[in-house]
C-alpha positions in Angstrom: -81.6 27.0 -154.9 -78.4 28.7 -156.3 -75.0 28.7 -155.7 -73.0 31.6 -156.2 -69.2 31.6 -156.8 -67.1 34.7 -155.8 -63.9 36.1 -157.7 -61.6 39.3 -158.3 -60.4 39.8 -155.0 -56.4 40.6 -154.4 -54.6 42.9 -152.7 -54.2 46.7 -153.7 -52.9 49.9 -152.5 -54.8 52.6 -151.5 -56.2 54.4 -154.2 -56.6 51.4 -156.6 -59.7 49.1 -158.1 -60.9 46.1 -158.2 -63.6 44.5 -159.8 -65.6 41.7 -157.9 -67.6 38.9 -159.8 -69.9 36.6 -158.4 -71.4 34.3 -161.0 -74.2 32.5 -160.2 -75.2 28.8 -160.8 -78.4 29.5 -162.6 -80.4 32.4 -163.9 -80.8 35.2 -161.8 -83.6 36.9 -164.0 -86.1 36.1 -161.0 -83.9 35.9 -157.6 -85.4 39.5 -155.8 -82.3 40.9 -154.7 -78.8 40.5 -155.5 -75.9 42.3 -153.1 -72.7 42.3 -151.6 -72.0 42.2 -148.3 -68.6 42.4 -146.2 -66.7 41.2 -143.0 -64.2 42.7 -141.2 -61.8 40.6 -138.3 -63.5 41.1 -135.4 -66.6 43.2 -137.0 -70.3 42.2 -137.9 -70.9 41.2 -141.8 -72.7 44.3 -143.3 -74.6 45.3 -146.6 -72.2 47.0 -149.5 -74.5 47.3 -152.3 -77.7 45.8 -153.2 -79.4 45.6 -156.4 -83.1 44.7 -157.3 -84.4 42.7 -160.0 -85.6 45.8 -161.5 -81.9 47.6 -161.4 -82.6 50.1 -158.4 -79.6 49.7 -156.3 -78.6 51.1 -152.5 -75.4 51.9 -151.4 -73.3 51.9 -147.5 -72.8 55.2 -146.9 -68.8 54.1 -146.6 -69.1 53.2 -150.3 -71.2 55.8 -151.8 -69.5 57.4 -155.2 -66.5 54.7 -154.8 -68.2 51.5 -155.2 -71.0 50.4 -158.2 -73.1 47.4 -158.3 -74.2 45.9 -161.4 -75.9 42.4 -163.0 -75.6 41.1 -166.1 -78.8 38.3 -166.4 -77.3 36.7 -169.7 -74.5 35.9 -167.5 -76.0 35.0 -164.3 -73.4 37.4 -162.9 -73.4 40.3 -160.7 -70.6 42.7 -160.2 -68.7 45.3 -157.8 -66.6 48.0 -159.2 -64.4 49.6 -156.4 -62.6 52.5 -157.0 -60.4 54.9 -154.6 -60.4 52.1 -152.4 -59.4 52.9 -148.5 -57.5 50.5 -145.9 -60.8 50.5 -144.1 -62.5 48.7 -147.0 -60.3 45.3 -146.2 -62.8 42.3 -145.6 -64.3 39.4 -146.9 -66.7 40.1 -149.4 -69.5 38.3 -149.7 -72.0 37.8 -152.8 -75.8 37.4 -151.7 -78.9 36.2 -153.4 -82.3 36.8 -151.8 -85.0 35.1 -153.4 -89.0 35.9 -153.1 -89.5 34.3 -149.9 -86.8 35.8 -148.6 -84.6 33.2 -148.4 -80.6 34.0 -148.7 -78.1 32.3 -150.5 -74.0 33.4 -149.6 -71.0 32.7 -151.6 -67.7 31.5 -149.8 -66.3 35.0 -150.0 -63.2 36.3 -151.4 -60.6 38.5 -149.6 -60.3 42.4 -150.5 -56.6 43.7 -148.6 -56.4 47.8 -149.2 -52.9 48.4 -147.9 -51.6 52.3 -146.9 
């Protein structure tokens, strides 16, 4: 089991970064896939970014050439980079851990607010 702890989300204007975090309670050398995922009022939750244990990562079309994953396994800690971000990007962003049987493992989110 791991438990995985969110942070870096705010409010921006259009145009602007941020940088998520989600650190995670133990090493996440093994855990399959790592990602971040995203909820909208009203809308489904749906995949951001992914990345493997191996580094190969997959993007939302939305986010492609705006956003970049990356994990740090000395720090148990995975990232999101968002750049030229869009009103349409507001959600809750959520950090997710797959491990080898599949099994999921969510943070408690944090809010992203892209204003015009």
């Amino acid at each position: 089991q791991v438990q995985l702890v969110e942070s870096g989300g705010g409010s921006v204007q259009a145009g602007g970064s941020l940088r998520l975090s989600c650190a995670a309670s133990r090493s996440i050398y093994s855990i399959n896939t790592m990602g971040w995922y995203r909820q909208a009022p009203g809308k489904q939750r749906e995949s951001v970014a992914v990345i493997t244990s191996g580094g190969s990562t997959n993007y939302a079309d939305s986010v492609k050439g705006r956003f970049t994953i990356s994990r740090d396994n000395a720090k148990n800690t995975v990232y999101l980079q968002m750049n030229s971000l869009k009103p349409e990007d507001t959600a809750v962003y959520y950090c997710n851990a797959r491990n080898a049987l599949a099994l999921d493992y969510w943070g408690q989110g944090t809010q992203v607010t892209v204003s015009s």
